[in-house]
C-alpha positions as CSV (number, residue, x, y, z in Angstrom):
1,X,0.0,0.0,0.0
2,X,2.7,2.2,0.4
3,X,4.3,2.1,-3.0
4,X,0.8,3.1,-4.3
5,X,1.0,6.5,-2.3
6,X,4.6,6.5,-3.0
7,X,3.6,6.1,-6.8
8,X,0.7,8.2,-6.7
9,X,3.3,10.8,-5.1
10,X,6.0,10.5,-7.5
11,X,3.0,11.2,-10.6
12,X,2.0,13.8,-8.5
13,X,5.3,15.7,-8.6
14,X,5.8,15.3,-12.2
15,X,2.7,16.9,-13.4
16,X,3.4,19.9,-11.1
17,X,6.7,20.3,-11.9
18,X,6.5,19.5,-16.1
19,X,6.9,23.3,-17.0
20,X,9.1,24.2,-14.4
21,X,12.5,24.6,-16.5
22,X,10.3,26.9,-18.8
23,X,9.5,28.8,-16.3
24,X,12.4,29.5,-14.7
25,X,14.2,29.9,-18.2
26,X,11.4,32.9,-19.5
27,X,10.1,34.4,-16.1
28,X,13.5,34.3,-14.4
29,X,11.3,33.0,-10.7
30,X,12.6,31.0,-8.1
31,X,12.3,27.5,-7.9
32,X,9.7,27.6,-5.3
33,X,7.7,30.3,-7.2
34,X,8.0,28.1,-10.6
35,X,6.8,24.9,-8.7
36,X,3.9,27.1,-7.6
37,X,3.2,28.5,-11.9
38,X,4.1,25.1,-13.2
39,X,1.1,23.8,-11.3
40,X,-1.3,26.8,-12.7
41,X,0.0,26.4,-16.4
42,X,-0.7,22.9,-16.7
43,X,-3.9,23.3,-15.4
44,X,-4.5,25.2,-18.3
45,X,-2.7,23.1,-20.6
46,X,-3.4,19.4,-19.1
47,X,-4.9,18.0,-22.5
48,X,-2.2,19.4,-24.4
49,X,0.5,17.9,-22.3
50,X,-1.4,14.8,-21.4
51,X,-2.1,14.1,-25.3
52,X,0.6,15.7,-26.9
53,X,3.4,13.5,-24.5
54,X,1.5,10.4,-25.1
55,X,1.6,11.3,-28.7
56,X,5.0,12.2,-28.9
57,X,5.6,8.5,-26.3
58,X,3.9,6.4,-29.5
59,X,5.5,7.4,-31.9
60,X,8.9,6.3,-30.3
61,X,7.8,3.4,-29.3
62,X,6.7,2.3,-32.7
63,X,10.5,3.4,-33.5
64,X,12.5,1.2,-30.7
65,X,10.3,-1.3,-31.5
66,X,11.6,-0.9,-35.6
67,X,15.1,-1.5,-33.8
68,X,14.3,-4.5,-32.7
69,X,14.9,-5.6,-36.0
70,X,18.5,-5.3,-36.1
71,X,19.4,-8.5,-33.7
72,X,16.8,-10.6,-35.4
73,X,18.1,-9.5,-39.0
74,X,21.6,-10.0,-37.7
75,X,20.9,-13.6,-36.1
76,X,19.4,-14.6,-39.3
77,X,22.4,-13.6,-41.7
78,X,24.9,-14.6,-39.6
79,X,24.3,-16.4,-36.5
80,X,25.7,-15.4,-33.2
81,X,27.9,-13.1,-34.4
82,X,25.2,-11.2,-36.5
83,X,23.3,-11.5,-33.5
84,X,25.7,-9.8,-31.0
85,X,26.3,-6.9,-33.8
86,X,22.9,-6.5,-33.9
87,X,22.3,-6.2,-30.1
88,X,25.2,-3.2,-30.3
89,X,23.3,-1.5,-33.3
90,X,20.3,-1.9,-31.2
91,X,22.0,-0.3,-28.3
92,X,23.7,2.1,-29.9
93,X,20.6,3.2,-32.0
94,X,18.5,3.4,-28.9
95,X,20.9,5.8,-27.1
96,X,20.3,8.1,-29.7
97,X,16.5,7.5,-29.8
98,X,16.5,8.7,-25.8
99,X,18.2,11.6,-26.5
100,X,16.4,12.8,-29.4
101,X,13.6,12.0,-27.2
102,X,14.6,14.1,-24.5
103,X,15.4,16.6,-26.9
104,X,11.3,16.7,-28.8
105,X,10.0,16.4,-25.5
106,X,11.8,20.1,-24.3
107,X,10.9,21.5,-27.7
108,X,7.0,19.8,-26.5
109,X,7.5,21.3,-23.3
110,X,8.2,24.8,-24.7
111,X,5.6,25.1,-27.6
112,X,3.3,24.3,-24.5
113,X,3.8,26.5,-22.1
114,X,4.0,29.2,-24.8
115,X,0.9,28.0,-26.2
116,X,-0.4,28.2,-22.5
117,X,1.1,31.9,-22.1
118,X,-0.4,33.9,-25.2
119,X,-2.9,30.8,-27.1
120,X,-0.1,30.5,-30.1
121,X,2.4,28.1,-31.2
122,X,5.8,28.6,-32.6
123,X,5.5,29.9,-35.8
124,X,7.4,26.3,-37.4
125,X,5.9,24.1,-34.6
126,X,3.5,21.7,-36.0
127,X,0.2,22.5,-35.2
128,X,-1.7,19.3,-35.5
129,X,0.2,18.2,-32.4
130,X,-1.7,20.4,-30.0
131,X,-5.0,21.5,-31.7
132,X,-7.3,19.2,-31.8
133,X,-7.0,18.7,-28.3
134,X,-6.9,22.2,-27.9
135,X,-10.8,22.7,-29.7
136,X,-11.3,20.1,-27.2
137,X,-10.4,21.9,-24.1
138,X,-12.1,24.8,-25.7
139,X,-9.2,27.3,-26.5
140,X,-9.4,29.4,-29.2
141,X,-6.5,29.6,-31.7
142,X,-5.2,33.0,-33.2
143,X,-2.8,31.8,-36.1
């Protein structure tokens, strides 16, 4: 019973904190103060976050998954050899899947919590990410 608090907790804490590096980067507040503005931008934004990071989660999942096809491929050609080449691909090709993950998801985080401080986008951010939940939450859009 205890890990559920403790995991309720630890979701808890990330949803308040999610814009917090965004706000301390463009409204130059403390960390206490940006805890306390994360928490009232995302309650503006949750949809956009919620769906847009869920989004964003599928389609590299569908991608690690793809890499999956390097050991098999390997094992098939050539064995154990092919198979331990294609487990380093793998690796190596996953590393650089987290990190361009990391990466989208600050660009997410931004485009959202600009979106959430004046209703627009980044002129070159793709808007199909975020509007349709956005109609949904009832925002209106000035493009």
């Amino acid at each position: 019973m205890t890990r559920v608090f403790a995991s309720i907790g630890e979701f808890a804490w990330g949803v308040l904190t999610y814009f917090v590096v965004p706000v301390i980067l463009f409204e130059n507040v403390s960390t206490k103060k940006s805890i306390k503005r994360s928490g009232s931008v995302i309650k503006k934004t949750w949809g956009e976050a919620f769906f847009g990071s869920i989004g964003m989660g599928l389609y590299f999942l569908l991608y690690g998954l793809i890499g999956l096809v390097f050991p098999l491929v390997g094992y098939l050609l050539f064995g154990t050899t092919g198979l331990i080449i294609g487990l380093v691909a793998f690796a190596v090709y996953a590393i650089v899947l987290a990190v361009i993950y990391s990466a989208a998801g600050g660009v997410l985080t931004a485009a959202l919590y600009r979106y959430a401080r004046t209703g627009d986008l980044y002129p070159d951010y793709p808007s199909d990410m975020i509007q349709p939940v956005a109609h949904t939450q009832g925002h209106e859009r000035r493009y």
